[in-house]
C-alpha positions as CSV (number, residue, x, y, z in Angstrom):
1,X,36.9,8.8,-3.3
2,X,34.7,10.0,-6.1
3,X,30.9,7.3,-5.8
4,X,30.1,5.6,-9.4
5,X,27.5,7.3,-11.5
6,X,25.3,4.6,-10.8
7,X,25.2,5.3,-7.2
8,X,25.5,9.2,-7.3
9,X,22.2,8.8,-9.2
10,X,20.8,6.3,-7.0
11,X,21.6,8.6,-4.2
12,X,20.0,11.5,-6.6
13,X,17.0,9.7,-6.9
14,X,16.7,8.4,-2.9
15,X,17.0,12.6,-1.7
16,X,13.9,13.5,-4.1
17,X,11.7,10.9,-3.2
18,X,13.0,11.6,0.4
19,X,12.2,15.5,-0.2
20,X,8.6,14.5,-1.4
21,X,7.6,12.8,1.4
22,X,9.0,15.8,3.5
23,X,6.9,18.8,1.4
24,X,3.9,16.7,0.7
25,X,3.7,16.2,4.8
26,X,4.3,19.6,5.0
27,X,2.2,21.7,3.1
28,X,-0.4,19.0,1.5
29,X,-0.6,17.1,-1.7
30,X,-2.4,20.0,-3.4
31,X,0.3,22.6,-3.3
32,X,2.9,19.8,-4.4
33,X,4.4,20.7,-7.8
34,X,7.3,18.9,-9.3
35,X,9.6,22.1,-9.4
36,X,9.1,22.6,-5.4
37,X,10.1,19.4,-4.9
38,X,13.4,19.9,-7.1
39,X,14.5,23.2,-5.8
40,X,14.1,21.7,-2.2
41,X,15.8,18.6,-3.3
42,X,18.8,20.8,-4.7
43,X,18.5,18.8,-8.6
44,X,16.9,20.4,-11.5
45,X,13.4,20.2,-12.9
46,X,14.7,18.4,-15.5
47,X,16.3,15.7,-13.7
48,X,12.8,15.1,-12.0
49,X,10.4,15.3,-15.1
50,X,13.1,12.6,-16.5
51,X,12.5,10.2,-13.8
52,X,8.8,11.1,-13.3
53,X,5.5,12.2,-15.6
54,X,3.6,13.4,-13.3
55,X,3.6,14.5,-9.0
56,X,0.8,11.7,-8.7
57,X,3.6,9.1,-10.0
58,X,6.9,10.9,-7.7
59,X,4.6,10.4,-4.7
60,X,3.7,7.1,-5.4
61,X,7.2,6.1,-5.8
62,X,8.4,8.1,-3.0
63,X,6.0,6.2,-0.9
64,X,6.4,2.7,-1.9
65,X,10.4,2.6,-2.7
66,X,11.3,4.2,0.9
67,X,8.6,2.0,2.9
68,X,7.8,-1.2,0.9
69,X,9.4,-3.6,3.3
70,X,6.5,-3.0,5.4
71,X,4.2,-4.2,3.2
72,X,5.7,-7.9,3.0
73,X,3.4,-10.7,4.1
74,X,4.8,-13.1,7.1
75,X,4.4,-16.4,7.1
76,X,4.5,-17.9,10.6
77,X,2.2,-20.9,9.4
78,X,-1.1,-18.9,11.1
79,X,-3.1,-17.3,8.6
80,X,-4.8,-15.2,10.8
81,X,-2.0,-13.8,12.7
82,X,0.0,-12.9,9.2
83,X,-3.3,-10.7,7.9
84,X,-3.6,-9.0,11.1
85,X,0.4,-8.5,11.2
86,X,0.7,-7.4,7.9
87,X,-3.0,-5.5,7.6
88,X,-2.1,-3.3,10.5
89,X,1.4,-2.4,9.3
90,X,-0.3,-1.4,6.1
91,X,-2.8,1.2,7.9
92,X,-0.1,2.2,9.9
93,X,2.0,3.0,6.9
94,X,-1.2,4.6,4.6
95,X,-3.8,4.9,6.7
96,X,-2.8,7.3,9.2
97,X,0.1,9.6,10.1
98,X,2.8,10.9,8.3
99,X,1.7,9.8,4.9
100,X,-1.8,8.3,5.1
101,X,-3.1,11.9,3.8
102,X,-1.1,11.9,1.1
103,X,-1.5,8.2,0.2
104,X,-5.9,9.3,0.6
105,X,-5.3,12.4,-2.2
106,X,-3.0,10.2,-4.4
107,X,-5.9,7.7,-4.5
108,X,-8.1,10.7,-5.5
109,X,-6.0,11.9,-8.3
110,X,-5.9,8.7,-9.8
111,X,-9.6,9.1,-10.6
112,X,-8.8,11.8,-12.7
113,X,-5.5,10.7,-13.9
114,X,-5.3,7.4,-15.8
115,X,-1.6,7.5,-15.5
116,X,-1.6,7.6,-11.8
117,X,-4.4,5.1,-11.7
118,X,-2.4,2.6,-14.0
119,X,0.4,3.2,-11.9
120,X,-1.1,3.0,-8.7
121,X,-2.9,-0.3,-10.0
122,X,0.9,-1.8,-11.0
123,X,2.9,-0.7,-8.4
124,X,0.7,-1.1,-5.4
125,X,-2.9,-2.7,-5.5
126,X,-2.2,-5.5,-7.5
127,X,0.9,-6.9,-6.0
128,X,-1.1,-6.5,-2.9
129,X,-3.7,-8.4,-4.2
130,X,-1.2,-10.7,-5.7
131,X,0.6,-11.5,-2.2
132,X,-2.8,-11.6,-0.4
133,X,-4.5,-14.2,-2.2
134,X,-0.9,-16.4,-2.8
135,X,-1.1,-16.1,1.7
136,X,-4.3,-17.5,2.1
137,X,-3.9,-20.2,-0.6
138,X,-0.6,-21.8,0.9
139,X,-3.2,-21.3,3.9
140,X,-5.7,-23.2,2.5
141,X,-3.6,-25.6,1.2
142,X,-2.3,-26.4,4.7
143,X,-6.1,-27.2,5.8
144,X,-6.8,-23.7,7.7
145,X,-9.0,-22.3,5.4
146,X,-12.4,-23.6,3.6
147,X,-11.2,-25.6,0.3
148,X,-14.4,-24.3,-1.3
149,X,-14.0,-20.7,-0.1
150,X,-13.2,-18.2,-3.3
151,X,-9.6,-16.4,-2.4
152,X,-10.3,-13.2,-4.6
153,X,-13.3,-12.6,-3.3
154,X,-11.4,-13.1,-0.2
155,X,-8.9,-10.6,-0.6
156,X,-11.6,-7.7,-1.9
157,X,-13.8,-8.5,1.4
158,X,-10.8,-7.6,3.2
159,X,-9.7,-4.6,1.1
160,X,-13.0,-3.3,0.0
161,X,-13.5,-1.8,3.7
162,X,-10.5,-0.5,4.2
163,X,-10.8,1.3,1.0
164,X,-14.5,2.5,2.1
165,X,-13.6,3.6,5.7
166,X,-10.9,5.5,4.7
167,X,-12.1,7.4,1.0
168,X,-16.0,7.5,1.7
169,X,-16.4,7.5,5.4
170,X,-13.2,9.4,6.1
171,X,-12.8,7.5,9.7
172,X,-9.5,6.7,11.0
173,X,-8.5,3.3,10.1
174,X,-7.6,1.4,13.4
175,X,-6.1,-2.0,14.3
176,X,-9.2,-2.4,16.1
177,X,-11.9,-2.1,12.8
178,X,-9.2,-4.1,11.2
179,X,-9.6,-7.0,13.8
180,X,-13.3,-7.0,13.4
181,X,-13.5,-7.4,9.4
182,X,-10.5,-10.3,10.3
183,X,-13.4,-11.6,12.7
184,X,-16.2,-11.3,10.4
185,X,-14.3,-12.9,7.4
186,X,-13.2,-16.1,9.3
187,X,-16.9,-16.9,11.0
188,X,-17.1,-18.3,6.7
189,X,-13.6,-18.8,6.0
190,X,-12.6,-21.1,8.3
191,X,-12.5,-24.9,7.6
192,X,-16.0,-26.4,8.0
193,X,-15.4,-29.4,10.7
194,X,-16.5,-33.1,9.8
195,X,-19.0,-33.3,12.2
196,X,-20.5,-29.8,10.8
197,X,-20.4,-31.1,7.5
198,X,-22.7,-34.6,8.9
């Protein structure tokens, strides 16, 4: 039985992103071109620059659409348990092996590249910010955070030294530094008691 156009392309589409992933781990984001990626793939360079503008944007696609899923927040009604859950499975996914290299150059190229940095800005940090600040409001709202405390600021304090550690410092990103910015952050987030507040 012959698949629908929809899914052959689909299918098309799954196998280059698949055969990015692959190449980029293989020989570094550097040597990436578009037209390695489609002869390895098996489509034409056409069928690629159609879909994409640029490697920055196939890579950025290739990482999200094949692993998004584990960038979903939880919600087990313990704020602190769901950013440690879903904070670790993010430096897991771009902060380390397979892809965390090639997440580290795409971040680089978008410095240069105000496509990839538009693109990297829609597709990945600002949902992220998005689903990070909506967490710790229905957090808040539920008494386990400060009323008075300012979520945004929230979510860059949490981002801005994951960001630091792994573009400036170049340290591995671990659960365990991830733990202790979770442990800073709530010594002011938390709820300030009523006797405190006397």
């Amino acid at each position: 039985m012959t698949k629908a156009p929809h899914r052959r392309g689909a299918d098309r589409t799954e196998a280059i992103m698949r055969t990015t992933l692959e190449l980029g781990q293989e020989i570094g984001y550097a040597r990436l071109s578009m037209e390695g990626v489609a002869a390895r793939a098996g489509a034409s360079k056409q069928t690629v620059y159609r879909r994409w503008s640029s490697k920055g944007a196939l890579l950025l696609d290739s990482l999200l659409s094949l692993h998004e899923p584990a960038l979903d927040y939880p919600d087990t009604g313990d704020i602190m348990a769901d950013l440690r859950t879903q904070i670790h499975a993010a430096v897991d996914l771009l902060g380390g092996p397979p892809y965390g290299p090639l997440f580290t150059a795409l971040i680089g190229e978008a410095q240069d590249d105000p496509r990839v940095a538009a693109a990297l800005n829609e597709r990945l940090i600002a949902p992220q910010a998005a689903k990070t600040v909506e967490r710790l409001r229905a957090a808040r709202d539920q008494g386990q955070l400060s009323e008075a405390f300012d979520l945004d600021l929230a979510m860059a304090i949490l981002s801005g030294p994951l960001y630091f550690q792994l573009l400036i410092t170049r340290e591995p990103l671990t659960h365990a530094y991830v733990d202790r910015i979770l442990d800073a952050l709530f010594t002011g987030l938390g709820p300030v008691s009523r006797a405190a507040g006397r």
